[in-house]
TORNUPA-648351 format. One record per residue (C-alpha): residue in one letter; x, y, z. Coordinates in steps of 0.25 Angstrom, whole numbers, padded with zeros to 4 digits, always signed. Example, Ala and Ser with C-alpha at 12.3 -4.5 7.8 and 13.67 -1.06 7.14 Angstrom:
2
A+0049-0018+0031/S+0055-0004+0029/
This chain:
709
X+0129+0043+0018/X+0125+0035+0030/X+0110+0043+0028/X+0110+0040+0013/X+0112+0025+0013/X+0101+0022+0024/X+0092+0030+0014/X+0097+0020+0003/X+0097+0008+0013/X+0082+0012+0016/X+0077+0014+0003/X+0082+0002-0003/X+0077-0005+0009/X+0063+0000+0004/X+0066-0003-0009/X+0070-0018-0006/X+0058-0023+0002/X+0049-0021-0012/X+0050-0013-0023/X+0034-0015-0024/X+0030-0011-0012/X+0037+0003-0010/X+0022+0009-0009/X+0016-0005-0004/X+0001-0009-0009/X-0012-0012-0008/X-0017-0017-0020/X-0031-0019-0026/X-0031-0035-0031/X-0035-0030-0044/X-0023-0021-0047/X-0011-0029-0043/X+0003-0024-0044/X+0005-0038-0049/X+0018-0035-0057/X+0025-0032-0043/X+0019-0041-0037/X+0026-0052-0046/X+0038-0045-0046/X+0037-0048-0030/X+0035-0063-0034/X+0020-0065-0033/X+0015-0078-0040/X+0002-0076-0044/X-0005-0065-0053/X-0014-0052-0050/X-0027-0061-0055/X-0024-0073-0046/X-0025-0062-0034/X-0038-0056-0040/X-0045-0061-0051/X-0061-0062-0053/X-0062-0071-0064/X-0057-0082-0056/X-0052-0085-0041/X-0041-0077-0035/X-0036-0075-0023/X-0045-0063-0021/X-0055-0073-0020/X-0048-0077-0006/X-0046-0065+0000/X-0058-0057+0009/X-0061-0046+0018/X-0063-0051+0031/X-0074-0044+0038/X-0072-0030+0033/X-0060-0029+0039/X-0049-0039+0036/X-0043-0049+0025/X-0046-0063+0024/X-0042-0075+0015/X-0049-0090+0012/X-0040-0100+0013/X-0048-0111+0009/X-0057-0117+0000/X-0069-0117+0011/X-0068-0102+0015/X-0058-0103+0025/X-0054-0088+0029/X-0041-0082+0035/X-0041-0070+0040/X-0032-0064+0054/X-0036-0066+0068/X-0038-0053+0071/X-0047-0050+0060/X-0056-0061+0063/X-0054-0058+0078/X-0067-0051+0080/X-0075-0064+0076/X-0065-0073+0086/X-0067-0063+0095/X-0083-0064+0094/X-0083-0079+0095/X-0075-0078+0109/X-0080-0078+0123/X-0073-0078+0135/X-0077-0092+0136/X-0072-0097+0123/X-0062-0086+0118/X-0057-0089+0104/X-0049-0077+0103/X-0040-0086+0114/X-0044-0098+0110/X-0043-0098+0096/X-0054-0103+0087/X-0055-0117+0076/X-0066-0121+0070/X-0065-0137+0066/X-0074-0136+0057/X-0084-0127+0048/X-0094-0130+0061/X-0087-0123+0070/X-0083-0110+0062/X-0088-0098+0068/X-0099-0087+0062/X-0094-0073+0064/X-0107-0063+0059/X-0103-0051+0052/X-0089-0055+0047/X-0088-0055+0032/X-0077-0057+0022/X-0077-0051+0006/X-0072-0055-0004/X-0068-0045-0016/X-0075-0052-0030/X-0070-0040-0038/X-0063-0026-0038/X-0065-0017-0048/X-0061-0002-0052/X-0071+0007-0054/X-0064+0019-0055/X-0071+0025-0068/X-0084+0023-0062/X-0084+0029-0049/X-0076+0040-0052/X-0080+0042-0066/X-0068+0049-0071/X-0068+0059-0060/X-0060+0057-0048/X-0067+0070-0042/X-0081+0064-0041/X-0089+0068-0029/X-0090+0059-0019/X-0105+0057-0020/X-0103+0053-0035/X-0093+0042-0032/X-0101+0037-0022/X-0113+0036-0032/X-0103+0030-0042/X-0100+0018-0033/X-0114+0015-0029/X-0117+0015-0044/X-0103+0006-0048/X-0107-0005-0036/X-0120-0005-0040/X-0117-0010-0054/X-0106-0018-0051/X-0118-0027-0045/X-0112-0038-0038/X-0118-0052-0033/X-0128-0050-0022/X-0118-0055-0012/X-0108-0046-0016/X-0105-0029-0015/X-0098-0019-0022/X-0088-0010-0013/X-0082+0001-0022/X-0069+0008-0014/X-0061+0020-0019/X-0046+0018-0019/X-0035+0028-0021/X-0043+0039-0013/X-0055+0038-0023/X-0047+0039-0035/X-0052+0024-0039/X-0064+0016-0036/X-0065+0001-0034/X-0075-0009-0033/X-0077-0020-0024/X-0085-0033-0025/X-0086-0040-0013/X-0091-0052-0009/X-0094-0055+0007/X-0097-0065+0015/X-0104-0066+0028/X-0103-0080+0035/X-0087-0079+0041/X-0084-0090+0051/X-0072-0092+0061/X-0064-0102+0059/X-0052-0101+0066/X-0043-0092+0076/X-0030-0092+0083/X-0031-0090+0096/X-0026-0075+0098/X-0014-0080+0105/X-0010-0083+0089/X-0020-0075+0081/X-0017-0060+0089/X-0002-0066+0095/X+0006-0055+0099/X-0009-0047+0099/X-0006-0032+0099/X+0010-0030+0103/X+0014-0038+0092/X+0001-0033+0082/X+0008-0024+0068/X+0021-0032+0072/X+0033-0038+0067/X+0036-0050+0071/X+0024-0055+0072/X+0016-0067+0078/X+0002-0068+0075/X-0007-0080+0069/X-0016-0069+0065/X-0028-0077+0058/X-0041-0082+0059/X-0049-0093+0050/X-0065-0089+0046/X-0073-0096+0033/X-0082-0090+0026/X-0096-0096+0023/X-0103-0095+0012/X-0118-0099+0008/X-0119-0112+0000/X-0117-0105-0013/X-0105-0101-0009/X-0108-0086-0006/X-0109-0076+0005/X-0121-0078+0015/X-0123-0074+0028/X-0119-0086+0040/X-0128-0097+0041/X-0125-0110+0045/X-0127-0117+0031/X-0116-0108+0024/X-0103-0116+0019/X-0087-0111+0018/X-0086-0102+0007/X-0079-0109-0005/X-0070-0096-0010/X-0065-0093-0026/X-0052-0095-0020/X-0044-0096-0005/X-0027-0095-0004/X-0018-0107-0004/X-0010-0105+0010/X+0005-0106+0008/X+0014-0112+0019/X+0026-0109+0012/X+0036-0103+0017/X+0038-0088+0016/X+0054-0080+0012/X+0056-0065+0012/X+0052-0059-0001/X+0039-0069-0003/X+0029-0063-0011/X+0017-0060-0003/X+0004-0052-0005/X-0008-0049+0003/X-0022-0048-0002/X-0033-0042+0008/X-0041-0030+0012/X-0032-0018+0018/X-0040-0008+0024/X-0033+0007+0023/X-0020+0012+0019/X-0017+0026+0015/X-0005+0025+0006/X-0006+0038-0001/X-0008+0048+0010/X+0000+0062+0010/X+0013+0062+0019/X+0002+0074+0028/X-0009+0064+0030/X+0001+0050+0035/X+0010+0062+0045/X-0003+0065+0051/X-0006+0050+0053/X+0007+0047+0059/X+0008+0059+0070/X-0007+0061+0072/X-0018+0051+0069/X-0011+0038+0073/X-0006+0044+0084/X-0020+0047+0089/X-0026+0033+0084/X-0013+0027+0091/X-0017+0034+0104/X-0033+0032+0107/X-0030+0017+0103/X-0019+0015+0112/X-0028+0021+0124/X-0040+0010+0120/X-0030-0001+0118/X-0023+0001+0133/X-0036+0001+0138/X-0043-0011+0133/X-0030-0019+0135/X-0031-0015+0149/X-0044-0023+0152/X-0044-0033+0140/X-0028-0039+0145/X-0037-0041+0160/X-0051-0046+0156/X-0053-0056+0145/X-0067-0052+0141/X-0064-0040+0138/X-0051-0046+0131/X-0062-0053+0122/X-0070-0043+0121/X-0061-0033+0116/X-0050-0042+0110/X-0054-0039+0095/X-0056-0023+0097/X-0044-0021+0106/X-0035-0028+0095/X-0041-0019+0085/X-0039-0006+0092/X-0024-0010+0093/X-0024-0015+0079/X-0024+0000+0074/X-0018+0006+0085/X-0003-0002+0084/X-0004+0001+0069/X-0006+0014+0070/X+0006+0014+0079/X+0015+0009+0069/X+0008+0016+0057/X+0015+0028+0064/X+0028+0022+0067/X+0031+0018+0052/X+0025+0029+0046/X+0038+0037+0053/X+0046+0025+0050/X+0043+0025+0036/X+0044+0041+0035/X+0031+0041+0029/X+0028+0055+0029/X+0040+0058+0023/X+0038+0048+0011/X+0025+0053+0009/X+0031+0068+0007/X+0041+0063-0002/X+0032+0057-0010/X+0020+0069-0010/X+0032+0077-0013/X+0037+0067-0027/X+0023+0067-0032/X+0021+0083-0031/X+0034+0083-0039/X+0028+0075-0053/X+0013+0080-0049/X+0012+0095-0041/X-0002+0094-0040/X+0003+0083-0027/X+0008+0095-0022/X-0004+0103-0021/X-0013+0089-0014/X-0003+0086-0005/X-0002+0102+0001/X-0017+0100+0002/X-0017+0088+0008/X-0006+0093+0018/X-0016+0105+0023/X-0028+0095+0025/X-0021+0085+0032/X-0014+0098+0041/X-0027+0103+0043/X-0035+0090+0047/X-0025+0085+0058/X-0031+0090+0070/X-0045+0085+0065/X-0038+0071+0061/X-0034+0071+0074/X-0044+0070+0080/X-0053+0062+0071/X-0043+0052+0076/X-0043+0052+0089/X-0059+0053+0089/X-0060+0040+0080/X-0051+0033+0089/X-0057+0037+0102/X-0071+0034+0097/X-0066+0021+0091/X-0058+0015+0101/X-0066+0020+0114/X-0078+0010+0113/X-0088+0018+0121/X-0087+0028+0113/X-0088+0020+0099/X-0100+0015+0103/X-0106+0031+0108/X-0102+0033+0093/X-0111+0022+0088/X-0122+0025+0096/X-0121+0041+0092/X-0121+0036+0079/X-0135+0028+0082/X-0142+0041+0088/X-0137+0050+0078/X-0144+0039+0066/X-0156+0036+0076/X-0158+0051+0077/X-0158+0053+0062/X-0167+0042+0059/X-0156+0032+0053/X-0157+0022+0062/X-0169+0011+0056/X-0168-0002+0061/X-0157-0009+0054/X-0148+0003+0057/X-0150+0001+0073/X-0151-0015+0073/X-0136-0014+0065/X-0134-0005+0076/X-0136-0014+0088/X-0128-0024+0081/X-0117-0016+0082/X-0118-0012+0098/X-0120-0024+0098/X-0106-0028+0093/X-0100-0017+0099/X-0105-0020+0114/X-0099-0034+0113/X-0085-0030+0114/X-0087-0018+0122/X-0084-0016+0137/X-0091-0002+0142/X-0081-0004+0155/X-0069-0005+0146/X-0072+0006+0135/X-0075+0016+0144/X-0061+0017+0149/X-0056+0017+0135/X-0066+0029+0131/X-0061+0035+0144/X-0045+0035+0138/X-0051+0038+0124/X-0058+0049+0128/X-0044+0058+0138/X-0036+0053+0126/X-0047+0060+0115/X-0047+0073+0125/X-0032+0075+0126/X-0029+0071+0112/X-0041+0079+0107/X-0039+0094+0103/X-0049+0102+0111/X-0056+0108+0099/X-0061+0093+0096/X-0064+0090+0110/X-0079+0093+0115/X-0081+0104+0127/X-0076+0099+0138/X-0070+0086+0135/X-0056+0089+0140/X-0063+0084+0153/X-0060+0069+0147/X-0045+0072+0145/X-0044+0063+0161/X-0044+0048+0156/X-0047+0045+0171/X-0058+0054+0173/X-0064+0048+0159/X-0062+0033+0164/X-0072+0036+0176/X-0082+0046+0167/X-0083+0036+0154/X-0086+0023+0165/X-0095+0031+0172/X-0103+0037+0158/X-0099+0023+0151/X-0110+0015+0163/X-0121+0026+0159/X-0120+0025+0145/X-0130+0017+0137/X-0120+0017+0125/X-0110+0007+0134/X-0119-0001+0136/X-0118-0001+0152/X-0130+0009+0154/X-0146+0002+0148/X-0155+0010+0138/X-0168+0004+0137/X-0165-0006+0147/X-0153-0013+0142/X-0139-0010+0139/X-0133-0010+0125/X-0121-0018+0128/X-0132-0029+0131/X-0144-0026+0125/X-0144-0019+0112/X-0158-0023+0108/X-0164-0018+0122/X-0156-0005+0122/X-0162-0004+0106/X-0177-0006+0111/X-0181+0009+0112/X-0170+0016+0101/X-0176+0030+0106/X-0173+0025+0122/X-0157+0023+0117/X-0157+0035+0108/X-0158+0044+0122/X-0152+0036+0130/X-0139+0036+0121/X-0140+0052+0119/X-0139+0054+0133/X-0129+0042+0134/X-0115+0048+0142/X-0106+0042+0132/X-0115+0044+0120/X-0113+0059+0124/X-0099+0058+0126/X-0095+0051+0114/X-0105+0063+0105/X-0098+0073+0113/X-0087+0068+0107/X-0091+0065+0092/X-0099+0079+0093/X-0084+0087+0096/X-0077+0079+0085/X-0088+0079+0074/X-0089+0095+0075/X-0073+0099+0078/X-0067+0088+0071/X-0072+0078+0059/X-0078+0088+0050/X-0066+0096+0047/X-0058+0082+0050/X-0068+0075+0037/X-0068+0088+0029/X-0052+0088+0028/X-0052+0072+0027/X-0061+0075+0014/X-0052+0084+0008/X-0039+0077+0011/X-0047+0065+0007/X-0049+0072-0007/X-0034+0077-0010/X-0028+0062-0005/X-0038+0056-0019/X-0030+0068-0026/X-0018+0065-0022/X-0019+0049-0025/X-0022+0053-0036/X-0011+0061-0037/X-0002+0052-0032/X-0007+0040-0043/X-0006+0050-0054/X+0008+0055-0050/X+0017+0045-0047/X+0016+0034-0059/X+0029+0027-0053/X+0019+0021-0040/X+0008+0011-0042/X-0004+0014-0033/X-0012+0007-0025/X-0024+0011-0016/X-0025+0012-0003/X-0032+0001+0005/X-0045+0001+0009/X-0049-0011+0013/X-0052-0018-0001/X-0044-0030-0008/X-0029-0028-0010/X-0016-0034-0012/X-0003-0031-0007/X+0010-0037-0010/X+0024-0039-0005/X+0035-0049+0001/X+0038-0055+0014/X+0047-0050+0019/X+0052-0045+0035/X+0057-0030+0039/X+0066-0021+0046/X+0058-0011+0052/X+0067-0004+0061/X+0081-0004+0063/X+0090-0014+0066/X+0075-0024+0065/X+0072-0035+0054/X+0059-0042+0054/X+0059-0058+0048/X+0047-0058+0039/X+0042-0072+0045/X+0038-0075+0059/X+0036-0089+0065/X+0029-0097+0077/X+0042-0096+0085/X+0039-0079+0086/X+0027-0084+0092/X+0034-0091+0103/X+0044-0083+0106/X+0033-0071+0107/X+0024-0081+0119/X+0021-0074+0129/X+0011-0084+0139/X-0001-0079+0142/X+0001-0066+0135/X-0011-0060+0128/X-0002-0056+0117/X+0008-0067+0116/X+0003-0081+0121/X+0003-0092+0114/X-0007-0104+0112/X-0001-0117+0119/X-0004-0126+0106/X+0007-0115+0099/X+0017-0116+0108/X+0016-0131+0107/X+0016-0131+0094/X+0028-0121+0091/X+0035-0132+0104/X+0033-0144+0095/X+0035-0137+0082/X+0022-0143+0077/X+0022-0135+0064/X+0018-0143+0054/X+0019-0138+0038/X+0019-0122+0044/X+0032-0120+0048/X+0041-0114+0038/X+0057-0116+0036/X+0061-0111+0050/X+0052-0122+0054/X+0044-0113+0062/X+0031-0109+0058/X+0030-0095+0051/X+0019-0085+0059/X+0020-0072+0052/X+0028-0065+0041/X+0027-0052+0033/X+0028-0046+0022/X+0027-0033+0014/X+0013-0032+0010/X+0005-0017+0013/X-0007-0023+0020/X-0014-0015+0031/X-0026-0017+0038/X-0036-0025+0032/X-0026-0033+0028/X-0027-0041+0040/X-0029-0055+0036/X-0025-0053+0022/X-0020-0064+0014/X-0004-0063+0012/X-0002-0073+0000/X+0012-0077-0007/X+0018-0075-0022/X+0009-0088-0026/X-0007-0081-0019/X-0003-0091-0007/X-0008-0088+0009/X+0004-0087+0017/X+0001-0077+0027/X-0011-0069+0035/X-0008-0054+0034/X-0011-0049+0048/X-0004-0037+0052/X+0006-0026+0046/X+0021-0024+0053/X+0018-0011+0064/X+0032-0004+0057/X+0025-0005+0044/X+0010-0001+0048/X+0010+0013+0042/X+0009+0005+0029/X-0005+0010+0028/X+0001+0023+0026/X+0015+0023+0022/X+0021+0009+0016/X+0033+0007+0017/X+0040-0007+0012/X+0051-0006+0024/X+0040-0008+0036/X+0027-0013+0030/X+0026-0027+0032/X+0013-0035+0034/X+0011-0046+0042/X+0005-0060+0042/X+0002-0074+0047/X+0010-0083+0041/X+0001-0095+0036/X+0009-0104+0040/X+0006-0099+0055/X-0009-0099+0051/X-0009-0114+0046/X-0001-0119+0057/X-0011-0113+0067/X-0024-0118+0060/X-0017-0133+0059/X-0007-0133+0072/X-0014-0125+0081/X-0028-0125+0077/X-0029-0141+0074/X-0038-0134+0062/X-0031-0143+0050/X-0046-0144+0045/X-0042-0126+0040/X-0029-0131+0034/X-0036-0142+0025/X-0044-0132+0020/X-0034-0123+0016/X-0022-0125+0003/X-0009-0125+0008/X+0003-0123-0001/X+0015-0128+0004/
């Protein structure tokens, strides 16, 4: 009896944190669950949240560099986005001499705002489903045809000359959608935190709840004097957008109607039970395992030398990003049972439609029979991604390999050397060779013998590899620390570039070059093609049983998996009780920070002007009820990454928060939703304003801006 009532407790728990999001959701702007989410108390309607007749709050909402959300939040192009997203760009602006990533960064005025080449943010001027015409009534088409089909449907879709057409498949290729896409290419730095508020509580407190972080950063976007996208030049003007977001300093209750409208990157919802079990016990695992031997590494030097803290503060934090998720990911996914709620449901669907039964058995066999092989493509991946040295023998084997073929003309090779040229800024030889060292005993003893090449048991010793990778690491032309053509690459490229045939041998006789193609060669020819020839089976019965899945339960609406294109995502605030005996307040406030300071700690210090604030309780209009002034809160909303920087709105289209991180006992959301754990995480605006003004002396932001009381 005892047994039976948890069971009940539990499942009306579930139930009571929102009927509407028992499957959570993802949704494309143009097909809104918009009865639901009136029924959860939102305001406005579906075509005040897209709508291209006339100015929505689509119109506000960009992707940020390819890679994270964005939102204007003036009438002069004003852009907010996260700190860490635009922490690449504060980190390129910083010297050892004037380190804004410290320091923090304000401009005063348009003057002082700060170009950042090769950042670009796009807006999305229409979507539109082209099913019919790429698949032309057969979902079976070859892959060539669709192919042909979407070069066809963008070219006549014919946009603006300033404008492209990206065409993605959604539900596993059983729909197709078209994208127009507007970008623009002159970005400038407005404002930053210092990282003591924008990164607070850095990587122990980073997929956690409660949570501290002034997580944002200020650009603008500039705009030719026609008002449309141009590269940068001096004489360009703020942007004048179709639309920005009011921002609301009310105050926030449990149950607010929120939604976020951003970019999320990857989910896979609708996986078999076979494919998440094998993610939980054995791919993340191994990603969890090569990252953790780079992280302890580069923490060791960065927490000692502050040029190398600079020089590898925005790769490090994105190595660990992943790394911690992953963690979690595998915690809730056996928190939330998820492979037996996927087997439960495999098991409801073959009951209405047996032909499930069938995919599902062949899906099983695939899965079974590619593990080993998906093993080891993950531990490769990671190794060649994370051990630096070898990321770049893998860039410069890639360069032969075209050179040899003839593929490499002149724009290919100056693109090329803008590249290495990037790469070689942030890189440390001395550093990374110690990392490759780790990488490479880890890769040996994790590796099964028949994927390793002959003889490569002999790096199993990290200590032994520590001395030969320093020694190999001086004589290789690829690091950098060894001249080609009389100069180094590190410090040279041009030079190095001046006789291509010179490089080409030099690099085919490079130690590490040899290393890293000794290694590629071995998992090329024992691993990837069986591993990408079952991939594309399972690939093929995973759009069968979408399908499947979408054809036979009618009682579920569907959404599609993200995939970094425009969606919306709905829920309540609302706080959490993610283990036993534990309850998290949705709403977190400036006195958290304090009791949090830790002086002088990378992590956990705080600005003197803050403390003094917080001591004299110089709030202003940005504290809340308590009279304290709110920092974070969160909410239900199914966001993952990519959502960084999104938008979180209210009932009414209103700013109210920053989305910037996911609770860690919910992060298997990307996988398994489930409405007890997920929660997302964002900067209460309140916080941001209060910064910009208090802190910041940077009233000259606020007055742009509309803020509702």
């Amino acid at each position: 009896m005892i047994k039976r009532n948890i069971l009940i407790a539990s499942a009306f728990f579930s139930f009571s944190l929102g009927i509407a999001q028992q499957y959570g959701g993802m949704w494309i702007p143009t097909e809104l669950n918009e009865r639901e989410m009136k029924d959860l108390g939102m305001k406005i309607s579906a075509k005040d949240i897209f709508n291209t007749q006339k100015p929505s709050i689509k119109d506000a909402v960009v992707q940020f560099n390819g890679g994270c959300t964005a939102e204007i939040i003036s009438p002069k192009g004003l852009l907010l986005t996260n700190h860490h997203c635009g922490y690449g760009q504060i980190q390129s602006h910083s010297t050892v001499q004037n380190d804004l990533l410290t320091n923090g960064f304000w401009a005063k005025n348009n003057g002082e705002e700060l170009p950042n080449p090769g950042v670009t943010v796009d807006f999305i001027v229409d979507i539109q489903d082209v099913t019919d015409k790429i698949l032309q009534g057969n979902s079976n088409l070859e892959t060539a045809q669709i192919n042909a089909n979407i070069q066809k449907v963008s070219a006549e879709i014919n946009p603006a000359a300033y404008q492209k057409v990206v065409i993605k498949p959604m539900y596993y290729g059983n729909k197709y959608y078209a994208y127009i896409i507007e970008t623009f290419k002159d970005i400038r730095l407005v404002g930053a935190p210092p990282q003591s508020i924008g990164k607070f509580g850095s990587d122990t407190d980073n997929w956690v709840w409660p949570r501290h972080t002034g997580d944002f950063s200020m650009f603008r976007i500039y705009a030719d004097k026609n008002n449309k996208p141009a590269e940068y030049s001096k004489d360009n003007v703020p942007y004048v957008p179709k639309h920005y977001l009011p921002v609301s300093i009310k105050d926030k209750k449990e149950n607010d109607f929120t939604f976020v409208f951003g970019f999320p990157g990857r989910t896979t919802e609708y996986l078999p039970a076979i494919a998440v079990e094998k993610i939980m016990t054995e791919i993340d695992p191994a990603r969890i395992a090569v990252r953790d031997v780079a992280l302890k590494t580069l923490d060791e030097k960065m927490r000692t030398d502050d040029a190398t803290r600079i020089q590898y503060a925005s790769k490090y934090a994105s190595v660990a990003n992943y790394w911690k998720k992953w963690i979690g990911e595998v915690e809730g996914l056996k928190k939330s049972n998820a492979v037996q709620k996927k087997k439960n449901y495999e098991n409801s669907l073959a009951a209405k439609n047996p032909a499930i039964k069938t995919t599902i058995e062949q899906m099983n066999k695939l899965y079974a029979e590619q593990a080993p092989y998906a093993l080891n493509n993950a531990y490769y991946s990671e190794v060649v991604r994370n051990a630096e040295t070898l990321t770049l023998a893998n860039m410069f084997y890639n360069f032969v390999s075209a050179f040899d073929a003839g593929k490499m003309d002149e724009k290919s090779i100056t693109s090329f050397k803008n590249r290495l040229s990037s790469f070689y800024k942030d890189y440390n030889a001395e550093l990374d060779a110690k990392v490759t060292a780790k990488l490479l005993a880890l890769y040996a003893n994790k590796t099964a013998s028949q994927f390793l090449p002959e003889g490569f048991t002999e790096f199993k010793d990290e200590s032994k590899n520590i001395i030969n990778l320093e020694k190999i690491s001086k004589n290789s032309v690829i690091t950098g620390r060894s001249n080609v053509n009389g100069a180094s690459l590190s410090e040279n490229i041009d030079k190095a570039f001046s006789n291509q045939e010179n490089l080409i041998i030099a690099l085919k006789k490079d130690p590490v070059f040899l290393l890293f193609a000794n290694v590629r060669n071995a998992y090329m020819k024992t691993a990837d093609p069986k591993y990408s020839s079952l991939q594309t089976q399972i690939d093929a019965l995973q759009k069968k049983y979408m399908a499947q899945q979408m054809e036979t339960d009618k009682d579920r609406k569907f959404f599609p998996d993200a995939n970094s294109t425009l969606r919306v995502t709905y829920g309540q605030v609302k706080g959490s009780s993610p283990r036993d005996a534990v309850s998290y307040n949705y709403q977190t406030h400036l006195a958290g920070v304090m009791e949090k300071y830790v002086p002088g700690d990378y992590e956990f210090d705080v600005p003197k002007k803050l403390i003094d604030l917080y001591n004299q309780k110089n709030y202003g209009i940005y504290k809340d009820k308590t009279g304290d002034v709110p920092v974070g809160f969160t909410a239900t909303n199914h966001t993952t990454g990519g959502n960084s920087g999104s938008p979180a709105l209210d009932a009414k289209g209103n700013l109210i928060g920053l989305n910037f991180d996911r609770q860690w006992e919910g992060t298997m959301s990307d996988i398994n939703y489930d409405p007890r754990f997920s929660r997302n995480i964002m900067v209460d605006m309140k916080y941001i304003l209060f910064i910009i003004d208090k802190f910041a002396d940077s009233k000259w932001l606020i007055n742009e801006m509309k803020i509702v009381k």
